[in-house]
N, C-alpha and C positions, 0 to 999 in steps of 0.2 A: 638694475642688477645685470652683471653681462655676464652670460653663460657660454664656454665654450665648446666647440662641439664634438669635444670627448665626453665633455659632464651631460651636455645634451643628449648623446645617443647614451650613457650610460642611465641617465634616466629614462626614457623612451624603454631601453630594456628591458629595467627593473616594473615599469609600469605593466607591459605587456605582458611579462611573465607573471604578476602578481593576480590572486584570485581572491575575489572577494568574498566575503565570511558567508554571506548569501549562498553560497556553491556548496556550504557541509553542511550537515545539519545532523542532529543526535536525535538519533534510537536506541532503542534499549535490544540489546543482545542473548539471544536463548539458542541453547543447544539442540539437538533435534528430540533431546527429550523432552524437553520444554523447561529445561531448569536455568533461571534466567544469570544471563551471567555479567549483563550489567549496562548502563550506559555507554557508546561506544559513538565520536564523532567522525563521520564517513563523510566522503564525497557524494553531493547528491549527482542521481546516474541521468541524465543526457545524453538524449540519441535522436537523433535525425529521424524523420519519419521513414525513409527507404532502409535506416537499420532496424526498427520498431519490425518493419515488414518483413525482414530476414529472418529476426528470431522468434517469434514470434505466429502462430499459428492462423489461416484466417477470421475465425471468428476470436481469439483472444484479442488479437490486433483489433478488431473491430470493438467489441467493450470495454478494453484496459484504455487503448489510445484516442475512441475516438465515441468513447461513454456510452456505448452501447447498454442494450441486454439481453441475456439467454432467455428463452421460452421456459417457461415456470417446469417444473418440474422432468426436465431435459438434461438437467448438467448433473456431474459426476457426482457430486457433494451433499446433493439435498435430502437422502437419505442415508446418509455415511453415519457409522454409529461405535464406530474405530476409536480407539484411544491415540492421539497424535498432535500433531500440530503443523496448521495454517500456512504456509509461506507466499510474497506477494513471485506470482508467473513471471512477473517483469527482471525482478530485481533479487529477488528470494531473500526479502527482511520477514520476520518472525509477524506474524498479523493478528493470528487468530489460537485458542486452544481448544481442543474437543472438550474441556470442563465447560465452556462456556456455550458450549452450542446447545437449542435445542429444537426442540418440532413446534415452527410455528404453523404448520399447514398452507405455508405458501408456493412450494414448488422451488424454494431458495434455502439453501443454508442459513440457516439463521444463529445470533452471535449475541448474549445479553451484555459485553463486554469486548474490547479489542484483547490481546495478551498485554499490548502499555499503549496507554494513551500517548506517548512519543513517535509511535510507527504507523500512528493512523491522521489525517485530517478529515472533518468536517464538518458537513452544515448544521443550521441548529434540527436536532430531531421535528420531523412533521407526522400530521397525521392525513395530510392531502397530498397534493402534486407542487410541493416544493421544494427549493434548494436545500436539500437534504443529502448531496452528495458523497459520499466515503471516496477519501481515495490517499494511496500510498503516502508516506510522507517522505520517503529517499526518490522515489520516481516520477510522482505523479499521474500513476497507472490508478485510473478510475476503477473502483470495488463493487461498488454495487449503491445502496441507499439508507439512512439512516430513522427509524422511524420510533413514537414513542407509543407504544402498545407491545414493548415487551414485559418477559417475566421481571419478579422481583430476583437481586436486588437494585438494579439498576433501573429497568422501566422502559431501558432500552431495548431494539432490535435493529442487529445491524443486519440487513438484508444483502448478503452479498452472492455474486455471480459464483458459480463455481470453476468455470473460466478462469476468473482472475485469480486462482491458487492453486496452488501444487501442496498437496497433501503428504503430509510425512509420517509414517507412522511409529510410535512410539515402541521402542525396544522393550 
């Protein structure tokens, strides 16, 4: 095949400009009241570690970017008892609702449910020191841990940092 090098640099273009499906990924979308308004496919957010550092506070930078954790019973969230909803500090996707939160006695916000399983990943729930990770699904801003000795109806508890979100409270 002989390609000439208009067709050549026009593919070379088209290539470099092109973004692979890899780079969006779909969450589910809610308002600050928490009334959800739907699947929505976005750009997943990437940023350099020295931008993570700009925006980002130093100990958030340190548990979102680099999986830290706050001291139990230290962060903002673990006794919030506010009607609202979750947002990830990174990225600000919908993560969490105050329906779902309740007092596990840990010193963590805790979470028997994400607000959609679309805007969260992680590992399989544990009840030891295992990959049990939570974290963003647009960012990859580490959350907190996912563990199975929560309430019913799920059995879960998502133990998250309270670092890793920005609280909004409902109108």
């Amino acid at each position: 095949m002989n390609v000439g090098r208009r067709e050549f640099i026009g593919v070379a273009a088209a290539a470099l400009a092109w973004r692979p499906a890899m780079d969006d990924v779909t969450i589910v979308q809610f308002t600050d009241r928490g009334e959800r308004i739907g699947p929505v496919r976005v750009s997943k957010v990437v940023k350099s570690d020295a931008e993570w550092r700009r925006q980002l506070a130093p100990q958030a930078y340190q548990i979102t970017r680099m999986a830290g954790t706050e001291p139990a019973f230290t962060g903002a969230y673990w006794d919030l008892h506010e009607k609202g909803l979750f947002r990830c500090i990174c990225c600000d996707t919908p993560l969490f609702s105050s329906a779902a939160k309740f007092d596990a006695g840990t010193g963590w916000p805790s979470f028997w449910q994400p607000i959609a399983e679309e805007n969260v990943r992680h590992g399989a729930p544990s009840r030891g020191d295992t990959d049990s990770g939570v974290t963003c699904r647009r960012c990859d801003a580490h959350l907190g841990d996912l563990f199975d000795d929560g309430p019913r109806p799920t059995g879960l508890r998502y133990c998250i940092d309270s670092v890793a979100l920005r609280f909004v409270r409902s109108p």
